[in-house]
TORKEPA-297578 format. One record per residue: x, y, z of N, C-alpha, C in turn. Coordinates in Angstrom, 2 decimals, always signed. Layout:
<atoms>
nxx, nyy, nzz, caxx, cayy, cazz, cxx, cyy, czz
X, Y, Z, X, Y, Z, X, Y, Z
...
</atoms>
This chain:
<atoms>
nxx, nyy, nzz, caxx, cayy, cazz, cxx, cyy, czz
+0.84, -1.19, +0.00, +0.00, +0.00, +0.00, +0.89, +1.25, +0.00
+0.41, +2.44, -0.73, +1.05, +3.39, -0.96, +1.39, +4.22, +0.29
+2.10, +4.68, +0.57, +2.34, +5.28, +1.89, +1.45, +6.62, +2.77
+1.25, +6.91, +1.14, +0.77, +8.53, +1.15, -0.91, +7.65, +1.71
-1.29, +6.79, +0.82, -2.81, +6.51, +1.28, -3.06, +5.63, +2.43
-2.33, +5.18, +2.86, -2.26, +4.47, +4.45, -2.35, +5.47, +5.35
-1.60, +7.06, +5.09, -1.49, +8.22, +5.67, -3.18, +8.75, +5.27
-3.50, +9.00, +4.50, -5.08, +9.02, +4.46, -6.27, +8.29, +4.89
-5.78, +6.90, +5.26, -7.01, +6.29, +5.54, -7.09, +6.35, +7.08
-5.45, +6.65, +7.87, -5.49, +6.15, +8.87, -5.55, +8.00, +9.62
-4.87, +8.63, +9.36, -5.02, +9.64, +9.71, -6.24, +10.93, +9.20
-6.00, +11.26, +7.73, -6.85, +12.41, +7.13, -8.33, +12.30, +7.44
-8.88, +11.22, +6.99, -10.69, +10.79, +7.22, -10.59, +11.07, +8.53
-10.16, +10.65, +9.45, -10.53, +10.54, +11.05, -10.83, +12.26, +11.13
-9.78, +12.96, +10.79, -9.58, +14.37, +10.99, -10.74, +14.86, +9.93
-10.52, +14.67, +9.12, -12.10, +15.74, +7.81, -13.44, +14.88, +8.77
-13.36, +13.97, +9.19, -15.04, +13.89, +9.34, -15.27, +14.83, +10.36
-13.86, +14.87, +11.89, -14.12, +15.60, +12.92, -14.59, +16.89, +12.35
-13.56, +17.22, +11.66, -13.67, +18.86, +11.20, -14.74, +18.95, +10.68
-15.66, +18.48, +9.58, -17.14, +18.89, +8.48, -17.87, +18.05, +8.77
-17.59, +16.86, +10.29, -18.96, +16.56, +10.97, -19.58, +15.38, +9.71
-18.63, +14.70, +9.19, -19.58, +13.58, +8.25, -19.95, +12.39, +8.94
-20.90, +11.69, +8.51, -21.49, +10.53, +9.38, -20.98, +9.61, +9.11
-20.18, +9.23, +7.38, -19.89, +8.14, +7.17, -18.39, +8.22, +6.31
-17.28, +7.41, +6.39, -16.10, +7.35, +5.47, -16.48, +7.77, +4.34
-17.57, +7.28, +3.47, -17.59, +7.32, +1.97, -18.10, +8.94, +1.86
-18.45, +9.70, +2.59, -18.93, +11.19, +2.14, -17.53, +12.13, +2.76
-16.50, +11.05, +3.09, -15.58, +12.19, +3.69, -14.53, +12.40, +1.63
-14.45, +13.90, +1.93, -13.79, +14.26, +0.52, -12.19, +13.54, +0.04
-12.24, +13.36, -1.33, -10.75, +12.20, -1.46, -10.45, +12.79, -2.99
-9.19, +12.37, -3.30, -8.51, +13.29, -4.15, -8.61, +11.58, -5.62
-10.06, +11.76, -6.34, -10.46, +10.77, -7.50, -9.34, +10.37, -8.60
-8.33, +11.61, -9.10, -7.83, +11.07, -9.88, -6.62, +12.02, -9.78
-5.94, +11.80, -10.56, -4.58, +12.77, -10.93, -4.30, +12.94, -12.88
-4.64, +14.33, -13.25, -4.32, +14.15, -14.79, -2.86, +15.31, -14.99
-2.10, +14.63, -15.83, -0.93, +15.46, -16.16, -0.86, +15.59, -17.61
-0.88, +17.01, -17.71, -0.90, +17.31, -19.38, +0.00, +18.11, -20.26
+0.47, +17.94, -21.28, +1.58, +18.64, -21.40, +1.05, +19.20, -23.24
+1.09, +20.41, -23.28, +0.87, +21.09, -24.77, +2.01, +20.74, -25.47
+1.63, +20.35, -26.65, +3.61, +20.31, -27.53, +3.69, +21.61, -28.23
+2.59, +22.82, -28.26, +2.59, +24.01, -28.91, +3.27, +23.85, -29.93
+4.77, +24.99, -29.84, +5.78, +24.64, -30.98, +6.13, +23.48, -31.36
+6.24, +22.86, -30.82, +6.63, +21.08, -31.49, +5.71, +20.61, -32.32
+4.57, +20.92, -32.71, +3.71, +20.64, -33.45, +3.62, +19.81, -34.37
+4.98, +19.95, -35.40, +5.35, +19.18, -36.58, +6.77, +18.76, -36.23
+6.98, +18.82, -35.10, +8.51, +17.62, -35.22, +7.96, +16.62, -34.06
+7.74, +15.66, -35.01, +7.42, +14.48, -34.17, +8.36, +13.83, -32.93
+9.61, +13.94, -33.49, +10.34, +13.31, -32.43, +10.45, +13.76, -30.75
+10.47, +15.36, -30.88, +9.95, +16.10, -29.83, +9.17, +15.72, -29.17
+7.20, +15.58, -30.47, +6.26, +15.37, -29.54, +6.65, +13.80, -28.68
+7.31, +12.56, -28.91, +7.75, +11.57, -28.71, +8.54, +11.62, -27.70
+9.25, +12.60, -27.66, +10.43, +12.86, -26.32, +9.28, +12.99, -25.09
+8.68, +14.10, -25.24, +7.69, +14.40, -24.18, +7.06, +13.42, -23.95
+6.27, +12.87, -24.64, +5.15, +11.46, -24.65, +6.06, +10.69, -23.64
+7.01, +10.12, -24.09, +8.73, +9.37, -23.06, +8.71, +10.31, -21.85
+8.61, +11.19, -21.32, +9.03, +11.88, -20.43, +8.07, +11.66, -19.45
+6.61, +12.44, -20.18, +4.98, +12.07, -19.04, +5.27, +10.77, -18.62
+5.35, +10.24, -19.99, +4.85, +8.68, -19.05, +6.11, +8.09, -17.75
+7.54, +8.67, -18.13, +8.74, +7.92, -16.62, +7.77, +9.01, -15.70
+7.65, +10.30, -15.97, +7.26, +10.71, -14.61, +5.82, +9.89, -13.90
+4.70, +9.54, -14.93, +3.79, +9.40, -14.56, +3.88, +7.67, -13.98
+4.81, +7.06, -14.67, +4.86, +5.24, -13.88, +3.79, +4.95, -15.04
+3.14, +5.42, -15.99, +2.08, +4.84, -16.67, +2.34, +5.40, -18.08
+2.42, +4.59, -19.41, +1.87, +5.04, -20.78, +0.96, +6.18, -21.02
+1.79, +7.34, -21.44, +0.72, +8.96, -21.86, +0.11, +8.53, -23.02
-0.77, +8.90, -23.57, -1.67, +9.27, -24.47, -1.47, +10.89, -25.64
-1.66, +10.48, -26.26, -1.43, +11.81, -27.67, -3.06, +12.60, -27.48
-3.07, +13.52, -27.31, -4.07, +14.26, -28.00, -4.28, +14.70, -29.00
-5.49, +15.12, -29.42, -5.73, +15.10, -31.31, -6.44, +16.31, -30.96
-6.16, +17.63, -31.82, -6.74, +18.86, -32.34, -8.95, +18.16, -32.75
-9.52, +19.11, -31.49, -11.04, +18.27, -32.20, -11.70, +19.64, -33.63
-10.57, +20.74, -34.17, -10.93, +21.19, -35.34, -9.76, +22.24, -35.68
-10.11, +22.25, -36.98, -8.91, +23.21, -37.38, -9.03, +24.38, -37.24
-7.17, +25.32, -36.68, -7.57, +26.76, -36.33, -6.57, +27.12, -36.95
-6.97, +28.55, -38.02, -5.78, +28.61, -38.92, -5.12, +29.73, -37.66
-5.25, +30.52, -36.96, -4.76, +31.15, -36.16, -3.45, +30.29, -35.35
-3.80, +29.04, -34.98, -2.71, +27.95, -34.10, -2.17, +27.27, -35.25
-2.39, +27.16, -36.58, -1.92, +26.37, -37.59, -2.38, +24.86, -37.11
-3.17, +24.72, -37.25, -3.42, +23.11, -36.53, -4.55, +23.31, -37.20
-4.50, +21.92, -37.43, -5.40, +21.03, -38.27, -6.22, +19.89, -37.40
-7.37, +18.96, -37.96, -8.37, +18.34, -37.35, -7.33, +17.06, -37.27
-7.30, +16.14, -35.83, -6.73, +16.01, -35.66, -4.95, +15.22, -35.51
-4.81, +16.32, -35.71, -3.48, +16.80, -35.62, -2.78, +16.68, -34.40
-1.78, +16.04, -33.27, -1.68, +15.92, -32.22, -0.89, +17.18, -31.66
-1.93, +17.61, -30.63, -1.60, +18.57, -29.98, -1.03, +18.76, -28.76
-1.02, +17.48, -27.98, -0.92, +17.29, -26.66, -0.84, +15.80, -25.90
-0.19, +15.79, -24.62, +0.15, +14.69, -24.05, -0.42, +14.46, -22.92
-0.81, +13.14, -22.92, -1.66, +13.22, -21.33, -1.80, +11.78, -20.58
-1.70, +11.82, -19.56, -2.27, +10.78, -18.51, -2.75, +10.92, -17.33
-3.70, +9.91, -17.25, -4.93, +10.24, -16.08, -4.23, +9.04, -15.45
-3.77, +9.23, -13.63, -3.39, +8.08, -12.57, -4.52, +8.39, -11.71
-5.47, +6.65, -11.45, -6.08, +6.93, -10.37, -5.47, +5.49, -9.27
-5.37, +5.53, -8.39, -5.52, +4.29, -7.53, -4.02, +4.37, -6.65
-3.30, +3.12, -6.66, -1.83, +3.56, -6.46, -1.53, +4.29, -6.48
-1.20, +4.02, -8.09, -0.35, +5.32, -8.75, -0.36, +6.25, -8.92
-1.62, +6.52, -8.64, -1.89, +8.04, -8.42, -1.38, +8.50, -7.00
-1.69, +7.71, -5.48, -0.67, +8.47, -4.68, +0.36, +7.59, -4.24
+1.30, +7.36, -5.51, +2.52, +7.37, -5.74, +2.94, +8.50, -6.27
+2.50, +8.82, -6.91, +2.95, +9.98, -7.74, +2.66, +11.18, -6.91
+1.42, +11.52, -6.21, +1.41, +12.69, -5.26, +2.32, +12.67, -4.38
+2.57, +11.34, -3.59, +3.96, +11.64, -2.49, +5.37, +11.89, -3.08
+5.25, +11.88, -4.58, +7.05, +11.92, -5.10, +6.75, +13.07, -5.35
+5.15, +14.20, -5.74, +5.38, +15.06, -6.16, +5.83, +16.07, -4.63
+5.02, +15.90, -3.03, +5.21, +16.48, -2.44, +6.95, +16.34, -1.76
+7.13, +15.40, -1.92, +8.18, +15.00, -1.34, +9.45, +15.45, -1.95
+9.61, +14.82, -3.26, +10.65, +15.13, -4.06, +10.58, +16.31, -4.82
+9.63, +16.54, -5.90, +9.62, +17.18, -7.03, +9.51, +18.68, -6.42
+8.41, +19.09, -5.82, +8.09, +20.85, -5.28, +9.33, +20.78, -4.47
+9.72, +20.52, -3.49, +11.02, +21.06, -2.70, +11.87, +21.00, -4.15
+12.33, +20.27, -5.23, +13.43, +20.71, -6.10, +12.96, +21.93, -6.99
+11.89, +22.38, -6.72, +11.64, +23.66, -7.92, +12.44, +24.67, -7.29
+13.01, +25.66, -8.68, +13.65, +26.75, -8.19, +12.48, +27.40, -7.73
+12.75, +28.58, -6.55, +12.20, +29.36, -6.48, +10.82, +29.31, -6.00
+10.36, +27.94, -5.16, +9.36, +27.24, -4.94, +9.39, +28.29, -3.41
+7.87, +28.59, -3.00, +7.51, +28.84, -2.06, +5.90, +28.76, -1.16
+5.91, +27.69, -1.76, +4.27, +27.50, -1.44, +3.61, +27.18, -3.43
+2.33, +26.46, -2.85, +0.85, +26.40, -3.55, +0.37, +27.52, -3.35
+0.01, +28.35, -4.18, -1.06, +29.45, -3.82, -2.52, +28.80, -3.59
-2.85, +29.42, -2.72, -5.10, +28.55, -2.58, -5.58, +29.19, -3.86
-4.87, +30.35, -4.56, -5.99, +30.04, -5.74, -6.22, +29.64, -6.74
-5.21, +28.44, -6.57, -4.79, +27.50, -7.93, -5.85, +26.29, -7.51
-6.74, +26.25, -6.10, -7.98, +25.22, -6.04, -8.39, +25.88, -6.30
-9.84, +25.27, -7.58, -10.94, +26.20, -7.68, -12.16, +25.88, -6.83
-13.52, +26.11, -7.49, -15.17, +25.97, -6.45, -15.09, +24.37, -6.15
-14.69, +23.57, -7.33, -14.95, +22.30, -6.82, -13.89, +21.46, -6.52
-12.89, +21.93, -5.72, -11.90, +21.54, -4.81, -10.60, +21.00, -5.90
-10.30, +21.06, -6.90, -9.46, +20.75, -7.59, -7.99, +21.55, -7.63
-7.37, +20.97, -7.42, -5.86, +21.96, -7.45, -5.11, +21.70, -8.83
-4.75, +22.85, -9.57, -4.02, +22.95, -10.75, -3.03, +23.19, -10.47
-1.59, +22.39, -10.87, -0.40, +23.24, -10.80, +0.76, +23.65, -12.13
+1.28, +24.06, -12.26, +1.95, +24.38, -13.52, +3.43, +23.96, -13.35
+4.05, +23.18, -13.91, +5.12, +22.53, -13.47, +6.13, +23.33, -14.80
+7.61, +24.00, -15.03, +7.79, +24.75, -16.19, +9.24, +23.89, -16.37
+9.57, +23.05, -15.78, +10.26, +21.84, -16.18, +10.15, +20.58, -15.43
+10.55, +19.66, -16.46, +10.13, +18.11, -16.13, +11.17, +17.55, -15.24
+12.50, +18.63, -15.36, +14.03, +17.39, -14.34, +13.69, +18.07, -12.93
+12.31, +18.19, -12.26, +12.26, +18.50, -11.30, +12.19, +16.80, -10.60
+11.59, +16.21, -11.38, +11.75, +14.93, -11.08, +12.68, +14.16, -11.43
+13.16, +13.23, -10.45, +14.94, +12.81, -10.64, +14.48, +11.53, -11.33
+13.67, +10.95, -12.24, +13.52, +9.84, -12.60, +14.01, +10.41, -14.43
+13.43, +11.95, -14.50, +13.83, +12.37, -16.07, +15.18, +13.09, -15.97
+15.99, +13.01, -17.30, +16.87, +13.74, -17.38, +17.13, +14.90, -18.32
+17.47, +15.70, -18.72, +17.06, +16.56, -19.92, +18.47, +16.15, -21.02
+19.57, +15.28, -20.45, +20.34, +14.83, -21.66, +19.17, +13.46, -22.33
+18.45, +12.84, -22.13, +18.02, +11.88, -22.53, +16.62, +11.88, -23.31
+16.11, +13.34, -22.96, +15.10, +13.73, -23.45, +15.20, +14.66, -24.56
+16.18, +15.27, -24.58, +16.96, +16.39, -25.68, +16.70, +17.81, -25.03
+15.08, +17.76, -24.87, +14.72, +19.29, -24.41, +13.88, +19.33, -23.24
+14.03, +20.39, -22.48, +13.17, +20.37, -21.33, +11.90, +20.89, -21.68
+10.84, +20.57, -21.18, +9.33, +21.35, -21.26, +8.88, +20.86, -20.40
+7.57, +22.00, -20.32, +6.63, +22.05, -19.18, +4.69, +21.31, -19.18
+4.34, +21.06, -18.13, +3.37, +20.13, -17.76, +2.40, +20.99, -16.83
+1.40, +20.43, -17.02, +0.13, +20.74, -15.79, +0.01, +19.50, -15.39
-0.39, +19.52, -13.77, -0.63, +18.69, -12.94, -2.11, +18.96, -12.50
-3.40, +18.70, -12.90, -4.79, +18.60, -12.14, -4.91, +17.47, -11.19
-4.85, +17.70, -9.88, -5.98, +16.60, -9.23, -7.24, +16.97, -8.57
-8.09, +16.27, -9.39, -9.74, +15.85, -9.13, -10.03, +15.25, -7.66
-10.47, +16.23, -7.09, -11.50, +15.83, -5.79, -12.94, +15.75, -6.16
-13.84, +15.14, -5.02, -15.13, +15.27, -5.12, -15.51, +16.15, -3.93
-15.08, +17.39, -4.14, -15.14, +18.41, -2.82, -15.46, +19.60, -2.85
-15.96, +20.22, -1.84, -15.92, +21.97, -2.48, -14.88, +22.65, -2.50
-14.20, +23.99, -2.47, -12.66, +24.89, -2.15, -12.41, +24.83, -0.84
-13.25, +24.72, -0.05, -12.81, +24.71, +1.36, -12.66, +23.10, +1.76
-13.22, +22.58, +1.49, -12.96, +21.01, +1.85, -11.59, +20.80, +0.97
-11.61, +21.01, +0.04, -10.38, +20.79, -1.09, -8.53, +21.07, -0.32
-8.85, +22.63, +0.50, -8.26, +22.99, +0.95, -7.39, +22.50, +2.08
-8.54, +22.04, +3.17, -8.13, +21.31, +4.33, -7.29, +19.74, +3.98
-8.21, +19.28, +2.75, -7.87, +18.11, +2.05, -6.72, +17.86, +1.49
-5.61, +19.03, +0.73, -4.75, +19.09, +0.15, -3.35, +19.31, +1.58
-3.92, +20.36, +2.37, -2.94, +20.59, +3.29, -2.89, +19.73, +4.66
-3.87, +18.90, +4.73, -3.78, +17.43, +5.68, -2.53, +16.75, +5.02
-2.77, +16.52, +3.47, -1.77, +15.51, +2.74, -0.70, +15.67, +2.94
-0.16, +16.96, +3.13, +1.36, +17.63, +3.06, +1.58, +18.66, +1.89
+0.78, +18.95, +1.10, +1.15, +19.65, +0.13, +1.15, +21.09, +0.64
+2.38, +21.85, +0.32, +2.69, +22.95, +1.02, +2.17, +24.15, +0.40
+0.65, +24.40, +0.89, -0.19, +25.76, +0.42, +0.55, +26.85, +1.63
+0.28, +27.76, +0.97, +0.46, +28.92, +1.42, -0.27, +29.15, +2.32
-0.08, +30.13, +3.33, -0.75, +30.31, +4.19, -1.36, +31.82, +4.13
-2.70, +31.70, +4.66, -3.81, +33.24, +4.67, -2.73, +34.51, +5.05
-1.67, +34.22, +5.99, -0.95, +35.71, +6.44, -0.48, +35.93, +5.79
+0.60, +35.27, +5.14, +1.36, +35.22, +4.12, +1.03, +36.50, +2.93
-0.44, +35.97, +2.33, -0.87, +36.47, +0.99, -1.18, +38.17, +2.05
-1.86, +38.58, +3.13, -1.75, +39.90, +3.49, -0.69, +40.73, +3.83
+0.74, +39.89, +3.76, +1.29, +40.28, +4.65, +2.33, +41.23, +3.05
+1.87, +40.25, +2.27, +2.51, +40.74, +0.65, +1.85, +42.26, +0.75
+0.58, +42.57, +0.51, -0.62, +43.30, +0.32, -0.29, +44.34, +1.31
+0.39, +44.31, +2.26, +0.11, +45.44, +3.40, +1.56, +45.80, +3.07
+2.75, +45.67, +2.13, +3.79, +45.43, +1.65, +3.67, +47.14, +0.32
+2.66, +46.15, -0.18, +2.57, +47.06, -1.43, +2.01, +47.93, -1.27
</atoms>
């Protein structure tokens, strides 16, 4: 069993039901899936690129990415119907918090310049977006083996509202920012 979800079953539920008062395990809020997506924008027409990346999602993700296909043509993006535009994989189960404990653990402490999750990267229905702007944050990729570095979004899907989402993300360990913090900028400026 994954470490991170032994840490959820045995600790987080006990704590969210105290806190939002639920009657039963299955209505306490849980983080459904994990999707990581990566645009090939400029890479558009050099395949090998889009292929590097495709190689890259999937060592970070532990799972085979998926190509996305353009669903119509925009002469503005130069893209055509479909045309692959993008890379993606959805982790739910394990591997999904496998991958959240390497992301809290390993990957955010190696970002430059890392200082917190902002809260307003969860939106109304408890989902946290993050923007990752290189991939050798994770020590499993390398950027000699990949040729080029590029960047990824990280969504994970709760079944929660922003405030449940909230408590939910920062039970786990993921290092949100804190309310003083963002005034303390504000009373700054």
């Amino acid at each position: 069993m994954a470490r991170l979800k032994e840490k959820f079953n045995v600790e987080i539920v006990p704590a969210l039901k105290k806190e939002f008062g639920y009657a039963n395990t299955a209505s306490v809020p849980k983080i459904t899936k994990v999707v990581i997506n990566s645009g090939v924008g400029k890479y558009v027409k050099d395949d090998k690129m889009v292929e590097a990346i495709e190689k890259g999602i999937s060592i970070i993700a532990g799972q085979k990415a998926v190509r996305t296909k353009a669903k119509k043509s925009i002469a503005g993006f130069k893209t055509r119907e479909g045309m692959d535009v993008g890379v993606k994989v959805t982790l739910r189960g394990e591997r999904m918090y496998h991958f959240i404990d390497r992301l809290i653990s390993v990957a955010l402490p190696r970002t430059r310049d890392f200082h917190g999750i902002d809260r307003k990267n969860i939106d109304q229905s408890g989902n946290l977006t993050l923007g990752m702007k290189e991939d050798i944050v994770f020590p499993e990729t390398s950027h000699e083996k990949a040729g080029q570095i590029f960047g990824f979004q990280i969504t994970a899907v709760t079944n929660s509202s922003k405030k449940e989402g909230e408590k939910l993300f920062a039970l786990m360990g993921f290092p949100l920012k804190k309310e003083e913090e963002k005034k303390d900028k504000k009373e700054r400026k």
